[in-house]
C-alpha positions as CSV (number, residue, x, y, z in Angstrom):
1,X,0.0,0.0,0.0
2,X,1.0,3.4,-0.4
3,X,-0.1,7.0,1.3
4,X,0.1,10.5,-0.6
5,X,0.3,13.1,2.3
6,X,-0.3,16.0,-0.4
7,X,1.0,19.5,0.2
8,X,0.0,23.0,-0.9
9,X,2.0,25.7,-1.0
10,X,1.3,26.8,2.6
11,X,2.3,23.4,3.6
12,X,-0.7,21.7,4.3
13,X,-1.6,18.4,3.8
14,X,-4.9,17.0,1.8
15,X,-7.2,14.7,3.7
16,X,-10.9,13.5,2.7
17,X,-13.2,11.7,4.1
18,X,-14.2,7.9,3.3
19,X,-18.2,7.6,2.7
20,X,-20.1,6.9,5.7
21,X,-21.1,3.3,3.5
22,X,-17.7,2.3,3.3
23,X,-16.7,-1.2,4.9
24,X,-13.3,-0.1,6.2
25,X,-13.0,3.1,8.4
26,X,-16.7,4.8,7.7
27,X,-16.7,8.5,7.6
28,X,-13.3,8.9,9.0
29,X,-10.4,11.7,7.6
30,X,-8.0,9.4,5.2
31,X,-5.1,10.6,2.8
32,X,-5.0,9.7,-0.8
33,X,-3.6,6.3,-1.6
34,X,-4.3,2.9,-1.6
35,X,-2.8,-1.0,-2.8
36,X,0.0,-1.1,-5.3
37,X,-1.8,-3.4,-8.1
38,X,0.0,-6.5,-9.9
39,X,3.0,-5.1,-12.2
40,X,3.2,-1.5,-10.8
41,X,6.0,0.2,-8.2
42,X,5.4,2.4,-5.3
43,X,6.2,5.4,-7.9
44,X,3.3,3.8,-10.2
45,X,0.4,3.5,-7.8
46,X,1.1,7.0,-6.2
47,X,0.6,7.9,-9.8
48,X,-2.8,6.3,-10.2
49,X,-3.9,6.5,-6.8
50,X,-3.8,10.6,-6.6
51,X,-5.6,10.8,-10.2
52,X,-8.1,8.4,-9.3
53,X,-9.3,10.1,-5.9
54,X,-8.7,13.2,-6.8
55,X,-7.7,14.4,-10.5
56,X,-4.6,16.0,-9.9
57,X,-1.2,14.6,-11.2
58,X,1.6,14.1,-9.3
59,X,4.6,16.3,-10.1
60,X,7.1,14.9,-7.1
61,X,7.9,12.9,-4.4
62,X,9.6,15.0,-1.7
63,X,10.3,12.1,1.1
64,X,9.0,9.0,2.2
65,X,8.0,10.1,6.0
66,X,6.2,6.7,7.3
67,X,6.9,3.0,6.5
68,X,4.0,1.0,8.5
69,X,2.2,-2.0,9.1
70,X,-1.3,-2.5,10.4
71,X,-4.0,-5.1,10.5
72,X,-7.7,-4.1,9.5
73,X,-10.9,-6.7,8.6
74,X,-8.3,-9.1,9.4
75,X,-6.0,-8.1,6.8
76,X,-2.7,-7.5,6.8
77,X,-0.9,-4.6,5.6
78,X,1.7,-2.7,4.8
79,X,2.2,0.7,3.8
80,X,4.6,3.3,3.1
81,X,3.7,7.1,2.7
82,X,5.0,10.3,0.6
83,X,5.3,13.7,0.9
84,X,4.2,14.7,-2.7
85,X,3.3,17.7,-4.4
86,X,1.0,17.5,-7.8
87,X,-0.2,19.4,-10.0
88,X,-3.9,20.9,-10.8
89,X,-6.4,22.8,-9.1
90,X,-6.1,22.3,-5.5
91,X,-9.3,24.2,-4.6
92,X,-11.2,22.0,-6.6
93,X,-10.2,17.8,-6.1
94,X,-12.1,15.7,-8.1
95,X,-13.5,13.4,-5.4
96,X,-13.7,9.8,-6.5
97,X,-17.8,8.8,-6.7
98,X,-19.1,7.0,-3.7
99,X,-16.0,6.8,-1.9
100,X,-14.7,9.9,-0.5
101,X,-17.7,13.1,0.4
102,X,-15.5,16.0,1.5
103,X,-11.8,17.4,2.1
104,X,-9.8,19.6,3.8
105,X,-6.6,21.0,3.9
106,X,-4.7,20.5,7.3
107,X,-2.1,22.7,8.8
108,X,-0.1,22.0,12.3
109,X,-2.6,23.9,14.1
110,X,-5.7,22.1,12.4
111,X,-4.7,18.6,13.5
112,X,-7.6,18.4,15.9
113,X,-9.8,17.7,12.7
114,X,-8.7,14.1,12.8
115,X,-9.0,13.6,16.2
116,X,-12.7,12.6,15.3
117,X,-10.8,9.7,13.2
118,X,-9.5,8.8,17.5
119,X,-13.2,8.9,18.4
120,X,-14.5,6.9,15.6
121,X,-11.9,4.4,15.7
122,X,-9.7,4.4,18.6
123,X,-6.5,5.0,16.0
124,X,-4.4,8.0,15.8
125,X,-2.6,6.5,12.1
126,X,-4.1,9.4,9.8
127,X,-3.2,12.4,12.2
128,X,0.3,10.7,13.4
129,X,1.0,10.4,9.2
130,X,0.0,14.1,8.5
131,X,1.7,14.8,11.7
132,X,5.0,13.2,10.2
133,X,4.6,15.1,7.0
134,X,4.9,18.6,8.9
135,X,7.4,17.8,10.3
136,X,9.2,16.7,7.4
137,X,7.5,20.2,5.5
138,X,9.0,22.5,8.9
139,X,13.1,20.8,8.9
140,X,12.9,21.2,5.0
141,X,11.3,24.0,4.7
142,X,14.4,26.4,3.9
143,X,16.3,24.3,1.7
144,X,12.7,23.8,-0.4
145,X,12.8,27.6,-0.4
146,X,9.7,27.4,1.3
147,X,8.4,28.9,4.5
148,X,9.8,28.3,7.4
149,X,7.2,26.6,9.7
């Protein structure tokens, strides 16, 4: 599996929420990505992943920030996740059909959003990953001629 942790150019990081129908996690805050498919890489399925769920293209991979395994429905999985940036209209994601119903872009001092994600699900993994990428985005920030934190 892989995980896009999206950024913006005020270093946030995309998040949407999974339909309340869905069988895994319900209505709780998720970053782009999913399985890597028979005969693609890591590099591949971010590729796919990010058009399919939300229409943009990726343009790079800035650092892999999380290499994890976890165990839902009594599946077994592992995952590794990206600080990427892509290109396309970032106010306006095209949200994959039946699967994701809203987004939002989270700074450090919007992480309380996912807590609901703690609430719903005892699990901290989404806000701990977006977490991960700011700090990543704040230690890198000058040499990305970016903003500082």
């Amino acid at each position: 599996m892989v995980g896009a942790l999206i950024r913006d150019a005020q270093d946030r990081v995309f998040v949407q929420r999974r339909s309340p129908d869905r069988r895994l996690f319900p209505g709780c805050w998720d970053v782009v990505g999913g399985a890597v498919e028979y005969g693609e890489d890591a590099l591949g399925a971010l590729r796919r992943e990010i058009a399919e769920e939300t229409g943009w293209q990726l343009r790079r991979v800035l650092a892999e920030v999380s290499r994890q395994e976890w165990t839902a429905g009594g599946v077994r999985h592992i995952e590794t996740d990206f600080v990427v940036e892509v290109d396309g209209d970032l106010t306006s994601p095209r949200l994959e059909a039946g699967k994701h119903t809203d987004f939002a872009w989270v700074g450090p001092g919007g992480l309380a959003l996912l807590d609901e994600n703690t609430r719903r699900t005892g699990s901290t993994f989404i806000k701990d990953l977006v977490s991960a990428a700011h700090r990543w985005l704040a230690t890198t920030a000058p040499e990305r001629g970016g903003r500082a934190g």
